[in-house]
TORSE-389368 format. One record per residue: residue number from 1; residue in one letter; x, y, z of N, C-alpha, C, O in turn. Coordinates in Angstrom, 2 decimals. Layout:
% residues N
(NUM, "a", (X, Y, Z), (X, Y, Z), (X, Y, Z), (X, Y, Z))
...
//
This chain:
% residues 63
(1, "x", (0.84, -1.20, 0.00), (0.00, 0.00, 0.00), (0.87, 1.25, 0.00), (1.89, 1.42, 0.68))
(2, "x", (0.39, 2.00, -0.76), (1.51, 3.03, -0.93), (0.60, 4.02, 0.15), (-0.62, 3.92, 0.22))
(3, "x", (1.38, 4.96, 0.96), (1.09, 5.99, 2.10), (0.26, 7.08, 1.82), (0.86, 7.32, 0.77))
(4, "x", (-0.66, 8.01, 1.85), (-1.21, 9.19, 1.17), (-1.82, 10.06, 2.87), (-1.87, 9.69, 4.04))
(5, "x", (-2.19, 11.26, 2.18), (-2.37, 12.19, 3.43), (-3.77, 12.22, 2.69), (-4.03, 12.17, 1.49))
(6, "x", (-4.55, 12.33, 3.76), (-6.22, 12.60, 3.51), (-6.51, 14.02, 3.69), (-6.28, 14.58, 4.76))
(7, "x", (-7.02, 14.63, 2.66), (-7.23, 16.34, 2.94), (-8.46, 16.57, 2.98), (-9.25, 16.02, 2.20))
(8, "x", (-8.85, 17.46, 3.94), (-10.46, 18.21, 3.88), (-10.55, 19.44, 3.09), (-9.47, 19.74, 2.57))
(9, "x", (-11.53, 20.25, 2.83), (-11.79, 21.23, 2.23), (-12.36, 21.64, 3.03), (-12.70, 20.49, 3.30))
(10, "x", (-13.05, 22.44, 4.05), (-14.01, 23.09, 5.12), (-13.79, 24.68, 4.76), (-12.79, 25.38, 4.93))
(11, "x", (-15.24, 25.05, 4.13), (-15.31, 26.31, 3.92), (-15.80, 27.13, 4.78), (-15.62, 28.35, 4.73))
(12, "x", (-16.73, 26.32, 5.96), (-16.96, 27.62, 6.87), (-15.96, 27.70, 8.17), (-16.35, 27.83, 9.33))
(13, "x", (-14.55, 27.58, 7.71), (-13.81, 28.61, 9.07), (-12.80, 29.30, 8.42), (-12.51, 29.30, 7.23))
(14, "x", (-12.27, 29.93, 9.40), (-11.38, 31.27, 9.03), (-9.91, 31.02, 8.31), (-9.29, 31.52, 7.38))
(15, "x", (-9.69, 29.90, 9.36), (-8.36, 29.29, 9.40), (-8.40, 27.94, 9.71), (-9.48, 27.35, 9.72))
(16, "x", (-7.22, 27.32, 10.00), (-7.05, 25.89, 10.08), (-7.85, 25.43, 10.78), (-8.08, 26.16, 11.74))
(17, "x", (-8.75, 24.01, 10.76), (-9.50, 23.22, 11.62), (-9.04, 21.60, 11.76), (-8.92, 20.96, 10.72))
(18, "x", (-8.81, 21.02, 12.92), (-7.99, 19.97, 13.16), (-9.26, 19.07, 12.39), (-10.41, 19.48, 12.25))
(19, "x", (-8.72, 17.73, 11.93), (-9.52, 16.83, 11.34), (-11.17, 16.78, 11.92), (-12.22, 17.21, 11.43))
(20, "x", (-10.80, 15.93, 13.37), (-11.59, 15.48, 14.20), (-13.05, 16.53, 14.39), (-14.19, 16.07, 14.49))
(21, "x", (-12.67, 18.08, 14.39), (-13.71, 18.91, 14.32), (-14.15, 18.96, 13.01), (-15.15, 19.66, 12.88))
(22, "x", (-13.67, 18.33, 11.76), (-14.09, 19.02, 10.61), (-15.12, 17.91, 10.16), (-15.92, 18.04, 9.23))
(23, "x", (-14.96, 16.79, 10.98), (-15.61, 15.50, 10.93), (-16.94, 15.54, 11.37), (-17.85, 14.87, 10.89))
(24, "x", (-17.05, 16.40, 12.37), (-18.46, 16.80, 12.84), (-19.55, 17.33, 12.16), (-20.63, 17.10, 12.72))
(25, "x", (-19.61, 18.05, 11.02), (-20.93, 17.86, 10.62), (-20.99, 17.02, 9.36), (-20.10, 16.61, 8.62))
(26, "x", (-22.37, 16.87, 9.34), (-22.33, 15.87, 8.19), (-21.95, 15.79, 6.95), (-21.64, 14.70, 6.46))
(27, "x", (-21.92, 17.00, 6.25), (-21.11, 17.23, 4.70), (-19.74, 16.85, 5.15), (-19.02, 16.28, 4.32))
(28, "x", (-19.33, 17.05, 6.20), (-17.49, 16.66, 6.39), (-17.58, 15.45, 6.68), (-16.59, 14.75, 6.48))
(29, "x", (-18.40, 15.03, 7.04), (-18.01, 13.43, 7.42), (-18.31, 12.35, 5.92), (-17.73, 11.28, 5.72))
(30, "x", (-19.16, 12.89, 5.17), (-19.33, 12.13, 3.93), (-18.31, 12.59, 3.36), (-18.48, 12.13, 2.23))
(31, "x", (-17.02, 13.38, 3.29), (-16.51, 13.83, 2.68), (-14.92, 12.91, 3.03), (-14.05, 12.57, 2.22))
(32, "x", (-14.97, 12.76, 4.18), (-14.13, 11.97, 5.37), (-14.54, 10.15, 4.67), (-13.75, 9.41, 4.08))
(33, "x", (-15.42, 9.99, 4.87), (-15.63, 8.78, 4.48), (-15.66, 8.51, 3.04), (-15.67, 7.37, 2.59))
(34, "x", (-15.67, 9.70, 2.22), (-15.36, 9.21, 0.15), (-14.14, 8.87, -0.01), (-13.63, 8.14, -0.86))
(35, "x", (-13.48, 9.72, 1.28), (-11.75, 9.86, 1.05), (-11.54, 8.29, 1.52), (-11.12, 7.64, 0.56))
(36, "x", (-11.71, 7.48, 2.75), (-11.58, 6.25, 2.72), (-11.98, 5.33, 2.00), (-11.38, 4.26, 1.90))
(37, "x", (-13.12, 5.64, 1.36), (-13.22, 4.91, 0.23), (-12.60, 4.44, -0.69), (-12.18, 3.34, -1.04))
(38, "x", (-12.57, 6.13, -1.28), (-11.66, 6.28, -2.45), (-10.21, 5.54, -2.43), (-9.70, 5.05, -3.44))
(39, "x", (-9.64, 5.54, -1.19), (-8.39, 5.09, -0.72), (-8.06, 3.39, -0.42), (-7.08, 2.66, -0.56))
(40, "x", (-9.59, 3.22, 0.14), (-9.88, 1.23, 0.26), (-9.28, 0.90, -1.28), (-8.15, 0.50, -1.55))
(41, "x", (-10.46, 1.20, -2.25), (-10.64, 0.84, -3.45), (-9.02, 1.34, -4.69), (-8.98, 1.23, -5.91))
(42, "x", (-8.27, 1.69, -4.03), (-6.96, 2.22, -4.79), (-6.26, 1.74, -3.89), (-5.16, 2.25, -4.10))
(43, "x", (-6.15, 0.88, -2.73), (-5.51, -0.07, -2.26), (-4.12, 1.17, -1.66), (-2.91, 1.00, -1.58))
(44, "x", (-5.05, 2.45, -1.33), (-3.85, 2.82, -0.50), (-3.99, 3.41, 0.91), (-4.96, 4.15, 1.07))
(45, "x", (-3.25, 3.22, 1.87), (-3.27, 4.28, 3.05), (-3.41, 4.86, 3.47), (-2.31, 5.42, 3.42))
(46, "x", (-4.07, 5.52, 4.14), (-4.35, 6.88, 4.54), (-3.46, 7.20, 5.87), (-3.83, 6.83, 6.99))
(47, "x", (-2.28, 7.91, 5.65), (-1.13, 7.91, 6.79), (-1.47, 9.12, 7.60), (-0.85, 9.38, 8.63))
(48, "x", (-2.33, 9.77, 7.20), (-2.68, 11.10, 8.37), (-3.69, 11.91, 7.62), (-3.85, 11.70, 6.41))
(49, "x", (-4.51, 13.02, 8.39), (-5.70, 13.92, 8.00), (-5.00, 14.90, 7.82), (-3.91, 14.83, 8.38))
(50, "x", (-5.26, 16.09, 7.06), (-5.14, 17.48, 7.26), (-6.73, 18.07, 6.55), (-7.27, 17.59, 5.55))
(51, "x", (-7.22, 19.21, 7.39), (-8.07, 20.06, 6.90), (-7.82, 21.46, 6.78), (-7.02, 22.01, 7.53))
(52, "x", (-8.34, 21.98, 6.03), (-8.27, 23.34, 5.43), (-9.57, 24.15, 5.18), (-10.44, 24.14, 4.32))
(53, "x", (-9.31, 24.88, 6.37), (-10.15, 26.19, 6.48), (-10.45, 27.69, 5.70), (-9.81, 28.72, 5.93))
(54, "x", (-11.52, 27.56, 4.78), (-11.76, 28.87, 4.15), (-12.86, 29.83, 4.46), (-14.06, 29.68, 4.23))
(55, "x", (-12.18, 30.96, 5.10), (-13.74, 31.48, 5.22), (-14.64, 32.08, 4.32), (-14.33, 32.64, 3.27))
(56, "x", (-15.75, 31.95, 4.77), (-16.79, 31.65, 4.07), (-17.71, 33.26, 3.46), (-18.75, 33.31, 2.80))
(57, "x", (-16.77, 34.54, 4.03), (-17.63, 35.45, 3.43), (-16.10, 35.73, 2.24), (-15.93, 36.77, 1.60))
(58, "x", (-15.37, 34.78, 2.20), (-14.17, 35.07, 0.74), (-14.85, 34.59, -0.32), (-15.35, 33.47, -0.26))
(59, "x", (-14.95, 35.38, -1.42), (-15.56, 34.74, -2.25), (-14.78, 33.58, -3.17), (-13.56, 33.64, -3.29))
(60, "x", (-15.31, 32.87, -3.62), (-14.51, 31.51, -4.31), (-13.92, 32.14, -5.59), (-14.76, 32.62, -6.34))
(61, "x", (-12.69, 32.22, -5.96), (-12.04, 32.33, -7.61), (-12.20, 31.10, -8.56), (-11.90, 29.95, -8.26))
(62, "x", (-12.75, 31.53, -9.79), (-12.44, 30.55, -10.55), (-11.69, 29.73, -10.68), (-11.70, 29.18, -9.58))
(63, "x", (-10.85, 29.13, -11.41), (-9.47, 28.90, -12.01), (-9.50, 28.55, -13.65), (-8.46, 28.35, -14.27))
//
């Protein structure tokens, strides 16, 4: 199994939010659980969480 870092996206905070809180509501936790999925089914690891906090009156940029 090759090693990978599991990332969140959490748009309603300012700044950084530790995994475990970002897990708490339900859009983060289905989001938490696609990522294990996704990761079962590609036969890889999930060696640690990080989430990432955007707040929510920034407006989103294209790309």
């Amino acid at each position: 199994m090759k090693p990978v870092i599991g990332l969140m996206f959490v748009r309603e905070y300012p700044e950084g939010i530790l995994p475990r809180e970002a897990r708490a509501t339900p859009s983060r936790l289905f989001q938490y659980r696609d990522i294990k999925r996704r990761a079962s089914e590609h036969e890889t690891e999930i060696a640690g969480w990080l989430a990432i906090g955007e707040d929510a009156n920034r407006p989103l940029r294209p790309v």
